[in-house]
KEDORO-594520 format. One record per residue (C-alpha): residue in one letter; residue number from 1; y negated, z, x negated. Coordinates in nm, 2 decimals. Each point is the difference from the previous one (the first is absolute). Layout:
# KEDORO-594520
+----+-----+--------+--------+--------+
! aa !   i !     py !     pz !     px !
+----+-----+--------+--------+--------+
!  a ! NUM !      Y !      Z !      X !
...
+----+-----+--------+--------+--------+
This chain:
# KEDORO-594520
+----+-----+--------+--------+--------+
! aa !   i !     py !     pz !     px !
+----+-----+--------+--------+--------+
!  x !   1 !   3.11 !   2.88 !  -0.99 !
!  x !   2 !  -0.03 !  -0.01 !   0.34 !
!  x !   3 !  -0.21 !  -0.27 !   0.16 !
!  x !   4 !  -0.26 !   0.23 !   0.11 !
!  x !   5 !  -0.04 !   0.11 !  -0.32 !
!  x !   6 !  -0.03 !  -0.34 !  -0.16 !
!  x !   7 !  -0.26 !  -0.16 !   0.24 !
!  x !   8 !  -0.23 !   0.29 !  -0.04 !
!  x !   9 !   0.01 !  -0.10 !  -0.39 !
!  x !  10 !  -0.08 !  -0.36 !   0.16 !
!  x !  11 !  -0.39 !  -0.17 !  -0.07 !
!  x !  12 !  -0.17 !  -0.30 !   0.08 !
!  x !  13 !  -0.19 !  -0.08 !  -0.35 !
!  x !  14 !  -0.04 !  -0.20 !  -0.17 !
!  x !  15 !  -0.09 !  -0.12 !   0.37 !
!  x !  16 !  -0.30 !   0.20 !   0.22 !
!  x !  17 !   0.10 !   0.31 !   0.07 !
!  x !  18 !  -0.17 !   0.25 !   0.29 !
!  x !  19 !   0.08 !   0.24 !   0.21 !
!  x !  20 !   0.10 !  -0.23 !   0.29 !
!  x !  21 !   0.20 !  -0.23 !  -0.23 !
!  x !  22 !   0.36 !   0.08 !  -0.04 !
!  x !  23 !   0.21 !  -0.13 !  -0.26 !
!  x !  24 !   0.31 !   0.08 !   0.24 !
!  x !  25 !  -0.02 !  -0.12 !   0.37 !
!  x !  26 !   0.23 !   0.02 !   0.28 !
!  x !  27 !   0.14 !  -0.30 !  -0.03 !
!  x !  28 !   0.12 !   0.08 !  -0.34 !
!  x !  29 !   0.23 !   0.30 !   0.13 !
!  x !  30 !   0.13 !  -0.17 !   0.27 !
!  x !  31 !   0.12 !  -0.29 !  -0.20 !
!  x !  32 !   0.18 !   0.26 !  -0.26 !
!  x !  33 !   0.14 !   0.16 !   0.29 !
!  x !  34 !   0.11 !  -0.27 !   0.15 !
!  x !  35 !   0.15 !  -0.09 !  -0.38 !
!  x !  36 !   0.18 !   0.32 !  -0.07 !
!  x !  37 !   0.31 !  -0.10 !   0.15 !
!  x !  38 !   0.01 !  -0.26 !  -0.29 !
!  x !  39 !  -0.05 !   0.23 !  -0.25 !
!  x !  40 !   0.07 !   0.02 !  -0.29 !
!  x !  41 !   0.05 !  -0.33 !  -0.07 !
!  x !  42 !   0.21 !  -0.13 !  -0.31 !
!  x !  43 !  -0.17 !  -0.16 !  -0.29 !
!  x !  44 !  -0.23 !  -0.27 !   0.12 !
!  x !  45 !   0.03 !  -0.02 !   0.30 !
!  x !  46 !  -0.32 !   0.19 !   0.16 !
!  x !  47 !  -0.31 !  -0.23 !   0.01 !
!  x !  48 !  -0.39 !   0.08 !   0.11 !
!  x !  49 !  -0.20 !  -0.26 !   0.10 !
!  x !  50 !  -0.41 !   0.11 !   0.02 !
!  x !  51 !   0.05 !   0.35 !  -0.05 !
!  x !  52 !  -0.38 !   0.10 !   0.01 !
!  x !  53 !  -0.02 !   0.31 !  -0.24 !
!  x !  54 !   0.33 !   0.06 !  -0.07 !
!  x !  55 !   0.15 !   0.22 !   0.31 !
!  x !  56 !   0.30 !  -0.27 !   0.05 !
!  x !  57 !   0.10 !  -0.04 !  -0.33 !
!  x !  58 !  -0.01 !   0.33 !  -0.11 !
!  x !  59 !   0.15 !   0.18 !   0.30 !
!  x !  60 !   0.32 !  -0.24 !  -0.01 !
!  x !  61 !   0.03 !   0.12 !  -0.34 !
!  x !  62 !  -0.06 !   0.36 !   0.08 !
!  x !  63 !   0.30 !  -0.07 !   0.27 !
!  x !  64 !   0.20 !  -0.14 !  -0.25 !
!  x !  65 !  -0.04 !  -0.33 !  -0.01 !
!  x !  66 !   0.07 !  -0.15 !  -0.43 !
!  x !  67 !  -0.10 !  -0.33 !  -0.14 !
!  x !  68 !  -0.32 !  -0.01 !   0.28 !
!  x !  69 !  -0.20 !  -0.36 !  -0.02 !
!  x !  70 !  -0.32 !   0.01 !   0.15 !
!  x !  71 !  -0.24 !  -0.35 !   0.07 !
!  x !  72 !  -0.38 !   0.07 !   0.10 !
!  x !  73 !  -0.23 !  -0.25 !   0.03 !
!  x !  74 !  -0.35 !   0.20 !  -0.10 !
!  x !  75 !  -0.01 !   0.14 !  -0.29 !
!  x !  76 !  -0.16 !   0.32 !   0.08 !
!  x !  77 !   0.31 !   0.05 !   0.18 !
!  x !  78 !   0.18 !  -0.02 !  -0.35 !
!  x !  79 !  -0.22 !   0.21 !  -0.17 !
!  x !  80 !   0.04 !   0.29 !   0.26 !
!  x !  81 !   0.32 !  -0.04 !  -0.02 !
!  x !  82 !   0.04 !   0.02 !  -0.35 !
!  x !  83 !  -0.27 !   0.29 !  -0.01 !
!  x !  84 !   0.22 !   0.16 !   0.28 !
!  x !  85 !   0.34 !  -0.02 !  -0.18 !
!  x !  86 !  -0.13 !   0.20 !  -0.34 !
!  x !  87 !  -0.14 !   0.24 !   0.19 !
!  x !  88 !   0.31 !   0.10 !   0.20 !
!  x !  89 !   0.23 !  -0.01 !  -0.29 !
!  x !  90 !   0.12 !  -0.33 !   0.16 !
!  x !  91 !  -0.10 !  -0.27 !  -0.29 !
!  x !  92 !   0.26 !  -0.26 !  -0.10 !
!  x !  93 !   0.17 !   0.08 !   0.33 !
!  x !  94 !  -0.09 !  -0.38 !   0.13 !
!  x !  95 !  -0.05 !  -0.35 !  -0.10 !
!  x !  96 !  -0.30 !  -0.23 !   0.12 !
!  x !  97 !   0.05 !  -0.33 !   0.06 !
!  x !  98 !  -0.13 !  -0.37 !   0.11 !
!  x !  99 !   0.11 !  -0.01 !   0.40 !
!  x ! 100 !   0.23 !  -0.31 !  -0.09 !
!  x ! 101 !   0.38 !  -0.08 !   0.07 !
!  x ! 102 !   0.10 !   0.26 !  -0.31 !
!  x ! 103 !  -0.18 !   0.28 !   0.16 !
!  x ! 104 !   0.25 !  -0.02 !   0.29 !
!  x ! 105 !   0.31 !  -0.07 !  -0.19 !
!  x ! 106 !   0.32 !   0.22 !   0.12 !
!  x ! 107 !  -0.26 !   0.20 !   0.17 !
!  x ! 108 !   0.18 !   0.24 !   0.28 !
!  x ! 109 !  -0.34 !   0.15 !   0.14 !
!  x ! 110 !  -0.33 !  -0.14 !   0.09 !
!  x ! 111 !  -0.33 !   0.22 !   0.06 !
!  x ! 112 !  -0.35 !  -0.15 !   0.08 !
!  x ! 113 !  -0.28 !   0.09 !   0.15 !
!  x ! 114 !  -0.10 !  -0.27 !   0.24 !
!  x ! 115 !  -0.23 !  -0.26 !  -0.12 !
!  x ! 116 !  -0.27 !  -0.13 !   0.26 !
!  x ! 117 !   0.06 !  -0.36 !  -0.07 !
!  x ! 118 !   0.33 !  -0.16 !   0.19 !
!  x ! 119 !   0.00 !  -0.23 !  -0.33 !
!  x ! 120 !   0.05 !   0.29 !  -0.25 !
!  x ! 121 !   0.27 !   0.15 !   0.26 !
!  x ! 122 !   0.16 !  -0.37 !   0.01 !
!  x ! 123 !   0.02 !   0.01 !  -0.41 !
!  x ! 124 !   0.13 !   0.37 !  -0.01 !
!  x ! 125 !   0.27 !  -0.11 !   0.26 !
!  x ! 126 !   0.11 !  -0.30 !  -0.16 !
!  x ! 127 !   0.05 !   0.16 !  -0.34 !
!  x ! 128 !   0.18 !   0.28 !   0.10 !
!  x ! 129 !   0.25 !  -0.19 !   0.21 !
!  x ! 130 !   0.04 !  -0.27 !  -0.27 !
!  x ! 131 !   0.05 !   0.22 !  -0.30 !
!  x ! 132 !   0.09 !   0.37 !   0.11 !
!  x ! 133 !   0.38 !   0.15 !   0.06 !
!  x ! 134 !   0.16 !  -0.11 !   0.33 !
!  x ! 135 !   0.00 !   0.32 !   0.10 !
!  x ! 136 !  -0.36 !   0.04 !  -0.05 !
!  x ! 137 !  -0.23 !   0.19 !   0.30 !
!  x ! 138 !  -0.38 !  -0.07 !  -0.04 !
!  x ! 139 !  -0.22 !   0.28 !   0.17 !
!  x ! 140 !  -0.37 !  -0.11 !   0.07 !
!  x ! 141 !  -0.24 !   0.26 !   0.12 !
!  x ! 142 !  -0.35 !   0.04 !   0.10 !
!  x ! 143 !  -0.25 !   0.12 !   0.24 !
!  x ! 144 !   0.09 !  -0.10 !   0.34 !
!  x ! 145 !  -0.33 !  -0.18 !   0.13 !
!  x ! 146 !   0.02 !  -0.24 !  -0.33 !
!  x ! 147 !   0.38 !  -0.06 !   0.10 !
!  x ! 148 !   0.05 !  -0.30 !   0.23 !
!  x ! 149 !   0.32 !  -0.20 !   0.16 !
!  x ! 150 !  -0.09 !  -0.30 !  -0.23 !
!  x ! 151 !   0.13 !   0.22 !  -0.23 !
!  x ! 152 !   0.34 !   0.02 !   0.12 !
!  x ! 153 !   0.05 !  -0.38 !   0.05 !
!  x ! 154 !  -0.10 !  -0.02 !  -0.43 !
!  x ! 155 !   0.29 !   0.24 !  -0.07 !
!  x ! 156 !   0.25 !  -0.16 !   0.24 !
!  x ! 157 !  -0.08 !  -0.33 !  -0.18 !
!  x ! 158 !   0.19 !   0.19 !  -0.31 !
!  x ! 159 !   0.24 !   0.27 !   0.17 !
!  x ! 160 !   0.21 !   0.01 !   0.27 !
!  x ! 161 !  -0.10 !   0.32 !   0.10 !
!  x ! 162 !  -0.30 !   0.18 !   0.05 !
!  x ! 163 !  -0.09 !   0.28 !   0.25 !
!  x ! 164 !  -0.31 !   0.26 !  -0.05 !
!  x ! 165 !  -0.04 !   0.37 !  -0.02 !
!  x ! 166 !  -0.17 !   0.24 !   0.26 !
!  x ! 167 !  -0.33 !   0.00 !  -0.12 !
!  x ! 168 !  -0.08 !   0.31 !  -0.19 !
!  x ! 169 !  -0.37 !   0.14 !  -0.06 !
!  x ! 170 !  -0.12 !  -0.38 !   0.09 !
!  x ! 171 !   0.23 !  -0.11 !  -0.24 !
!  x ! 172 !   0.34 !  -0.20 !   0.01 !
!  x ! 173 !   0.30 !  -0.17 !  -0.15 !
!  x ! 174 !   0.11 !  -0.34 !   0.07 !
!  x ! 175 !   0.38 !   0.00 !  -0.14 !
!  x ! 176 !   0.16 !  -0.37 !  -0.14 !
!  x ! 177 !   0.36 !  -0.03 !  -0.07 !
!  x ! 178 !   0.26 !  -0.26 !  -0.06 !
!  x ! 179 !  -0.24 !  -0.30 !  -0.19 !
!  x ! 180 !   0.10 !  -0.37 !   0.14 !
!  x ! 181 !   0.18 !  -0.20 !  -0.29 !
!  x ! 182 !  -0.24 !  -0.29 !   0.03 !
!  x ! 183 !  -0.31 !   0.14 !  -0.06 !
!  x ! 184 !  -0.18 !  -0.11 !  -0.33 !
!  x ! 185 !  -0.31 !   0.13 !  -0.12 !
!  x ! 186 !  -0.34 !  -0.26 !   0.08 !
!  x ! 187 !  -0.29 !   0.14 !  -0.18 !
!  x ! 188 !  -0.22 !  -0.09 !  -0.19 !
!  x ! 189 !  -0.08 !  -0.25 !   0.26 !
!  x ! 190 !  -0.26 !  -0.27 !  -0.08 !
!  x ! 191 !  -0.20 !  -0.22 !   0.26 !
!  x ! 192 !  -0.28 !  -0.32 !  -0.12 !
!  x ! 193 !  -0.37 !   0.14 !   0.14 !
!  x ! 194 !  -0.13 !  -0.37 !   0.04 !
!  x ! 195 !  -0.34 !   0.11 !  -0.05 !
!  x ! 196 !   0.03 !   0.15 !  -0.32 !
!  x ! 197 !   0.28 !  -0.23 !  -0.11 !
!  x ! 198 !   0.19 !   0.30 !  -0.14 !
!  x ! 199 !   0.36 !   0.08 !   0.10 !
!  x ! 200 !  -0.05 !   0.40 !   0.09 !
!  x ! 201 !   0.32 !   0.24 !  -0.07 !
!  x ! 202 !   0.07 !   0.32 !   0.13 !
!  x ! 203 !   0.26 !   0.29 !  -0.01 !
!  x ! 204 !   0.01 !   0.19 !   0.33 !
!  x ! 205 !  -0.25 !   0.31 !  -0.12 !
!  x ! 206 !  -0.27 !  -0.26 !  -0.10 !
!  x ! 207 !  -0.35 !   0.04 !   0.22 !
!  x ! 208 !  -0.04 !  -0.31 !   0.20 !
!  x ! 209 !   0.35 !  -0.14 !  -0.09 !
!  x ! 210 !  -0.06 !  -0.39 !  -0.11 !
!  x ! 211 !  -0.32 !  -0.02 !   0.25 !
!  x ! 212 !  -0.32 !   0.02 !  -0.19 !
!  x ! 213 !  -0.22 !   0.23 !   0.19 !
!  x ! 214 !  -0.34 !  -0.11 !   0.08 !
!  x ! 215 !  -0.20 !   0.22 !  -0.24 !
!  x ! 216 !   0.23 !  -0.15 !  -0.30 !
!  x ! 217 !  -0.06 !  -0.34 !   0.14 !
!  x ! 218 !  -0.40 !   0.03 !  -0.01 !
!  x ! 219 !  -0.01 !   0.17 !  -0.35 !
!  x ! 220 !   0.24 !  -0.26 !  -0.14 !
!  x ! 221 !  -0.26 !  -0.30 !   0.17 !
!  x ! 222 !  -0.25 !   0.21 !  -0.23 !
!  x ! 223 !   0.11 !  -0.01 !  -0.33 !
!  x ! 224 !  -0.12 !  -0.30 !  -0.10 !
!  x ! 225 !  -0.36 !   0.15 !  -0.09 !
!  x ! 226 !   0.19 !   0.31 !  -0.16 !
!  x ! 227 !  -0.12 !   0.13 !  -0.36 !
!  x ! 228 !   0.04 !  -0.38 !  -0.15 !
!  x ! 229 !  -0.01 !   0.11 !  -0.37 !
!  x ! 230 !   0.26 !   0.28 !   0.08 !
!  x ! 231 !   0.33 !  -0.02 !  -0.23 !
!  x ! 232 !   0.19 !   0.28 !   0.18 !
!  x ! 233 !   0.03 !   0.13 !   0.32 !
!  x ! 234 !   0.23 !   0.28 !   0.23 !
!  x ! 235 !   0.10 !  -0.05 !   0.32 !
!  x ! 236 !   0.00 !   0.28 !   0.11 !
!  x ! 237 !   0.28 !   0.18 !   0.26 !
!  x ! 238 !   0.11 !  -0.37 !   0.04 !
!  x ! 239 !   0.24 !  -0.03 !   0.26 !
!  x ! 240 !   0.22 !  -0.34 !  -0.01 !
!  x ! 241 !  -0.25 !  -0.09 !  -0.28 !
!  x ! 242 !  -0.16 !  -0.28 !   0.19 !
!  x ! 243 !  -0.38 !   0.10 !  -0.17 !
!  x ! 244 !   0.19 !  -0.04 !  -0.34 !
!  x ! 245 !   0.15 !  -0.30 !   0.04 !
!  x ! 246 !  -0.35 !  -0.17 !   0.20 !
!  x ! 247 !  -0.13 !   0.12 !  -0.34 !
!  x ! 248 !   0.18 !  -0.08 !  -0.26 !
!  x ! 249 !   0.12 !  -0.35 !   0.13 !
!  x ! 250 !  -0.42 !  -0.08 !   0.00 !
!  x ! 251 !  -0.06 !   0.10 !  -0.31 !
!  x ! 252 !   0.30 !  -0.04 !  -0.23 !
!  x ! 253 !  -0.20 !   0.20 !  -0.32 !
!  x ! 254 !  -0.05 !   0.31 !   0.20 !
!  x ! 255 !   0.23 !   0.28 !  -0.11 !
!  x ! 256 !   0.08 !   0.15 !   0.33 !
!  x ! 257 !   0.23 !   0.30 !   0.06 !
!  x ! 258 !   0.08 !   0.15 !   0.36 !
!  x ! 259 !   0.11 !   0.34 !   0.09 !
!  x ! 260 !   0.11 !   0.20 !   0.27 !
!  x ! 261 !   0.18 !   0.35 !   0.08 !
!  x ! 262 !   0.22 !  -0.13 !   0.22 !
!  x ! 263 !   0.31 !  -0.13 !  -0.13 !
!  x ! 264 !   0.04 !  -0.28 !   0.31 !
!  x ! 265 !  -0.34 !  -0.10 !  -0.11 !
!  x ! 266 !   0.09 !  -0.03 !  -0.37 !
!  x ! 267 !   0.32 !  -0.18 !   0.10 !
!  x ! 268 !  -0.17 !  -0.22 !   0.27 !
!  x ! 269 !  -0.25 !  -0.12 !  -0.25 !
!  x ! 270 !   0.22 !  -0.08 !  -0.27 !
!  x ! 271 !   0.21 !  -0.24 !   0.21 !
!  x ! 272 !  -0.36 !  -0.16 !   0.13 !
!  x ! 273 !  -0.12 !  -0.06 !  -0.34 !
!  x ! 274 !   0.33 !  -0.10 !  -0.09 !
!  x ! 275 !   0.04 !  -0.26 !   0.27 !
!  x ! 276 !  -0.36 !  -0.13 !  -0.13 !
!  x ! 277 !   0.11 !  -0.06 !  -0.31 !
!  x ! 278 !  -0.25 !   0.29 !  -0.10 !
!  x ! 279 !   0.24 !   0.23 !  -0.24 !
!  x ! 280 !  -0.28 !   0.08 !  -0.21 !
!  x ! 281 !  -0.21 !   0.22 !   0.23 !
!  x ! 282 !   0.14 !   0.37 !  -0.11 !
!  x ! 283 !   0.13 !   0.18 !   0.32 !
!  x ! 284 !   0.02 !   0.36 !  -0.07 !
!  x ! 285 !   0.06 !   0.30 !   0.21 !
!  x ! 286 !  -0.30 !   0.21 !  -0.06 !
!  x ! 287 !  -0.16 !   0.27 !   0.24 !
!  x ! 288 !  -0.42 !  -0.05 !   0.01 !
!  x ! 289 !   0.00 !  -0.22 !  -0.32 !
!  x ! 290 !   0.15 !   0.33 !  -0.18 !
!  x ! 291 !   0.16 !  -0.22 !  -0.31 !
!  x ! 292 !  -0.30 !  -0.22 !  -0.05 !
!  x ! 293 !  -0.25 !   0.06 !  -0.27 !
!  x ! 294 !  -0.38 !   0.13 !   0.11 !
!  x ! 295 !  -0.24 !  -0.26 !  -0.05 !
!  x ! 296 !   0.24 !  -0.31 !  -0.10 !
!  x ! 297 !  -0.03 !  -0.22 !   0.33 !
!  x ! 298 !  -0.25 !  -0.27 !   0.11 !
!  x ! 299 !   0.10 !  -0.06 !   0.35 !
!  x ! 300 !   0.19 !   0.26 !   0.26 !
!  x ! 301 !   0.09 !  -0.17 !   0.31 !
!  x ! 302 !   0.11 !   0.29 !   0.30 !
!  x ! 303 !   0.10 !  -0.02 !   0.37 !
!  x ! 304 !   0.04 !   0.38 !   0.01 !
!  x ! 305 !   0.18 !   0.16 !   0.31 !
!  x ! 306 !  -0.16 !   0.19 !   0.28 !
!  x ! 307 !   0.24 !   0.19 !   0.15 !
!  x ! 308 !   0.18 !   0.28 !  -0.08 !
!  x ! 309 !   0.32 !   0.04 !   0.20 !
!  x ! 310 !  -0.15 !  -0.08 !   0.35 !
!  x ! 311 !  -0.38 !   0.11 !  -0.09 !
!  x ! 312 !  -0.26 !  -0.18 !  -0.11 !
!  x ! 313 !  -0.15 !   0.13 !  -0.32 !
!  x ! 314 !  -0.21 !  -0.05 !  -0.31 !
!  x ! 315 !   0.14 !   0.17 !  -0.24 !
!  x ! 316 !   0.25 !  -0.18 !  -0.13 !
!  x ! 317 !  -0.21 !  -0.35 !  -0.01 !
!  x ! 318 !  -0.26 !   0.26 !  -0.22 !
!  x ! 319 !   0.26 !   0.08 !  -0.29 !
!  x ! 320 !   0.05 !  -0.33 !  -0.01 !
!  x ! 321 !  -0.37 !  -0.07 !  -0.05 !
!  x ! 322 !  -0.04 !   0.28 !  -0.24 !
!  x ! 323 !   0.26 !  -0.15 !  -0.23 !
!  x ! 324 !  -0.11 !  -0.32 !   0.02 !
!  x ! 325 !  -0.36 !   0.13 !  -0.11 !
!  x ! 326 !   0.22 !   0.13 !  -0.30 !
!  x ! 327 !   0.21 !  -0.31 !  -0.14 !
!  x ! 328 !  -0.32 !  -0.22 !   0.03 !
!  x ! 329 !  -0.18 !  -0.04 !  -0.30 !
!  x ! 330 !  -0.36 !   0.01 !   0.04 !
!  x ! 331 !  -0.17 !  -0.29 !   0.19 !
!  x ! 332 !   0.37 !  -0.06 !   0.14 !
!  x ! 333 !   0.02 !  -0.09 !   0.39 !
!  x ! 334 !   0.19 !   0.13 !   0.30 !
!  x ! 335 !   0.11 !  -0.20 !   0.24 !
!  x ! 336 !   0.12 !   0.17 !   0.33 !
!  x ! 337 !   0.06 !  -0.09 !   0.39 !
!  x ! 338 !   0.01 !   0.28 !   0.27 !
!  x ! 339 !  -0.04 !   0.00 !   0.35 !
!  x ! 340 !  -0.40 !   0.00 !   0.11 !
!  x ! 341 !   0.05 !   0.34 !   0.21 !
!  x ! 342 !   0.09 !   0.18 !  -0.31 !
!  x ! 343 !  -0.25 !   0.19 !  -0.26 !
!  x ! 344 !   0.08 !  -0.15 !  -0.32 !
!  x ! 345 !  -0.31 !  -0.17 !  -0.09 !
!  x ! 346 !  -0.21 !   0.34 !  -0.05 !
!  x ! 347 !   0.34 !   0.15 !  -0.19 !
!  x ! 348 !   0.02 !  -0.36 !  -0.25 !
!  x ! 349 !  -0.42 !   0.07 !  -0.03 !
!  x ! 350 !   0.13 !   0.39 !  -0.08 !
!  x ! 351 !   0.28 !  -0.08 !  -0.23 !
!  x ! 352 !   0.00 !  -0.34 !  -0.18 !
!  x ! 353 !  -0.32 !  -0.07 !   0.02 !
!  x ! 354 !  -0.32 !  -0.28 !   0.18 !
!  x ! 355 !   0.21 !  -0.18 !   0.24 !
!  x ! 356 !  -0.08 !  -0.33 !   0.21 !
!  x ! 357 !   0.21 !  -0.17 !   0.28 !
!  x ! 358 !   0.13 !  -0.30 !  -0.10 !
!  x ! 359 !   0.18 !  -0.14 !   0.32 !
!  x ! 360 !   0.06 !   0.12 !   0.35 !
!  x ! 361 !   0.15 !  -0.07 !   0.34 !
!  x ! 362 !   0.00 !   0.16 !   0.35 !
!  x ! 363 !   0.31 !   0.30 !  -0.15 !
!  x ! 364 !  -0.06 !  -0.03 !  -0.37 !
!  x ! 365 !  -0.24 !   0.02 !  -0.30 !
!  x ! 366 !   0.06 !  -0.09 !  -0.38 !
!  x ! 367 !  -0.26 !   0.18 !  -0.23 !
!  x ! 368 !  -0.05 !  -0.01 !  -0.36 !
!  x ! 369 !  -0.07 !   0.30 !  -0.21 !
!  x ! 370 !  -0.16 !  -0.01 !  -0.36 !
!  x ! 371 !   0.06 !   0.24 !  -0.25 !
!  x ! 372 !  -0.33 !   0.13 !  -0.15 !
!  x ! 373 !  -0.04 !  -0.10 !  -0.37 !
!  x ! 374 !  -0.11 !   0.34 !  -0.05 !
!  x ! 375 !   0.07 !   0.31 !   0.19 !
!  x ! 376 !  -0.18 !   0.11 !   0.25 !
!  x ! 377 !  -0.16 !   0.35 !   0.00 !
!  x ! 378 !   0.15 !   0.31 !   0.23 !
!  x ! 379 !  -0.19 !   0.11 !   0.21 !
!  x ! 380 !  -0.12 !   0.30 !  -0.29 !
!  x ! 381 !  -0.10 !  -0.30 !  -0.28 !
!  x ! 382 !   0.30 !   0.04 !  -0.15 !
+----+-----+--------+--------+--------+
């Protein structure tokens, strides 16, 4: 198969699809053939770090590559993936696993696709210099006006080499060889928030890192007045799990369980609970609240995200609302913070149900949503 011929078998879903989204970008190409040198590899020792749909992983085993390990952090990303192996004839051709030391053992070939944060580059560069082959050469693309010099100074931390590509279709290639012996791996990393009096922890993907953002800061001062008979509750898409932990150390009989599709978020949170003595909150890595029975929670607690990539959007802060609305039992509450500019006070009306403010500032506002005890007519009676 040639790679033509596999990325036209290539799709998004499970993720949006349209006809301006491709599940195959420039960047993608340029990074394989800046890999195929490399190729094939011997057994183990290709790894893919956020492959988005599956392009990376898939066309380094097309090109030869055997014993492919593959780490992305959402899991649509996975699913795709998966959904994009059986139908190439491709399945079993890869392993997935955590992005930890073991994913990077022996390894003699890196591919990534640039993360925007300089802390998840930091992590991806420590681990592979600590853990991969000697020998190993780490290839990080992206689109050129997301790429900047910070970048190189991360990867020089970890390698003693590193140049960059020509740029290609407002793409390129920044190239790492020769990782420095002394470099050990430093995430999770965990700093006190005074305020809170919570000890925040963070892997490099994590939104926010160990600040706590302003919006989570208002809805945790709100939770006090939260649901007060309620005996379980989701935080839901729950980043370093700071929500959780606010609620479960104030009310130690409340079942609480957190979930996120990012696996730096799942990971993150664990270690926050953890450090807060607060094992018994369930972290799970769950996309929208998918493994969590309809109509079995009193309390959802959500700081949903906004942007998209670089554009702001409601969308995905709406599927997040619309399965709240479906885990909540009936006279069940959602509580949720979003930045005042945004629309989501019709949408919570629209999809959860009568909806009050319960705390603002000059950026932010935390309403509370009620699930109707009965449900309320369409717009035909029915």
């Amino acid at each position: 198969m040639t790679p033509e011929e596999l990325f036209a078998q290539l799709r998004r879903e499970p993720d949006v699809e349209a006809p301006d989204l491709v599940a195959v970008d420039a960047t993608d190409r340029l990074l394989l053939d800046e890999a195929a040198p490399y190729l094939p590899g011997g057994p183990g020792t290709v790894v893919v770090v956020d492959d988005a749909y599956g392009a990376l992983t898939l066309g380094a085993v097309t090109a030869g590559a055997s014993g492919v390990r593959v780490s992305q952090d959402l899991l649509v990303g996975e699913q795709a993936l998966a959904a994009n192996a059986g139908r190439t004839g491709l399945a079993g051709t890869y392993r997935s696993l955590p992005l930890d030391a073991g994913l990077f053992a022996g390894a003699g070939l890196v591919l990534a696709k640039a993360p925007r944060g300089l802390d998840a580059l930091r992590e991806l560069t420590e681990l592979t210099a600590a853990a991969a082959d000697p020998d190993v050469v780490l290839l990080v693309g992206g689109r050129v006006k997301h790429m900047t010099l910070g970048m190189n100074d991360v990867l020089r931390a970890g390698f003693g080499e590193v140049s960059a590509t020509l740029a290609r279709q407002k793409s390129r290639v920044l190239v790492a060889r020769g990782p420095r012996p002394d470099v050990r791996p430093t995430f999770p990393r965990c700093r006190r928030d005074a305020d809170l009096g919570l000890d925040v922890c963070a892997h490099g993907a994590a939104f926010a890192g160990t600040r706590v953002d302003a919006g989570t800061r208002l809805l945790a001062s709100a939770l006090a007045g939260a649901a007060p008979d309620a005996r379980t509750a989701l935080d839901l898409g729950c980043g370093t799990g700071v929500l959780a932990a606010s609620l479960a150390r104030s009310r130690p009989g409340l079942a609480v369980t957190a979930t996120d599709q990012s696996a730096a978020a799942v990971a993150s949170a664990r270690a926050t609970l953890t450090r807060a003595g607060l094992e018994r909150v369930a972290v799970q890595r769950d996309d929208a609240a998918a493994g969590v029975a309809d109509g079995s929670v009193d309390l959802v607690v959500c700081n949903p995200p906004f942007h998209l990539g670089a554009a702001v959007v409601t969308a995905a802060a709406d599927r997040l609302f619309a399965a709240a609305a479906r885990v909540l039992r009936p006279g069940g509450e959602l509580w949720a913070v979003y930045n005042n500019r945004l629309p989501h006070r019709a949408a919570l009306r629209r999809l959860v149900g009568p909806t009050r403010v319960a705390a603002a500032d000059r950026r932010f506002t935390v309403t509370v949503s009620t699930r109707p005890l009965t449900k309320v007519p369409g717009p035909g009676g029915r």
